[in-house]
C-alpha positions, 0 to 999 in steps of 0.5 A: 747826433754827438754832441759837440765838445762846448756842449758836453762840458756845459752839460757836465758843469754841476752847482757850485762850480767854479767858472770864467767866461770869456769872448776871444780871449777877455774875460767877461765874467766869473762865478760859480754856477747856481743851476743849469737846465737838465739838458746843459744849454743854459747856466745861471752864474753868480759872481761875488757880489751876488749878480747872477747872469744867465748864459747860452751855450750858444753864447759863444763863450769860451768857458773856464772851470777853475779853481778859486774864481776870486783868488787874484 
């Protein structure tokens, strides 16, 4: 079974990465991601003041790699 398109970018996202989540276009969190499990299901996200949250592919959050997270 292919994997769909959420699930290979999730899957392609590599330590230090620079990401924004969002939910129906508000963003919830940015960060740079710290680790991600082998198989791409689940992120582990640090923001700038050093908070680290966990994120499910299946979250159902739109994700963003971008450039510098804490440029304004």
């Amino acid at each position: 079974m292919p994997k769909s398109r959420r699930a290979s970018l999730w899957a392609s996202l590599q330590q230090g990465d620079v990401v924004t989540l969002s939910r129906r276009g508000v963003q919830c969190h940015k960060g740079f991601v710290e680790d991600r499990t082998e198989d791409g299901q689940t992120i582990w996200v640090t923001d700038d003041i050093g908070h680290r949250r966990l994120f499910h592919v299946q979250d159902d959050y739109d994700l963003l790699v971008a450039g510098d997270v804490f440029a304004n």
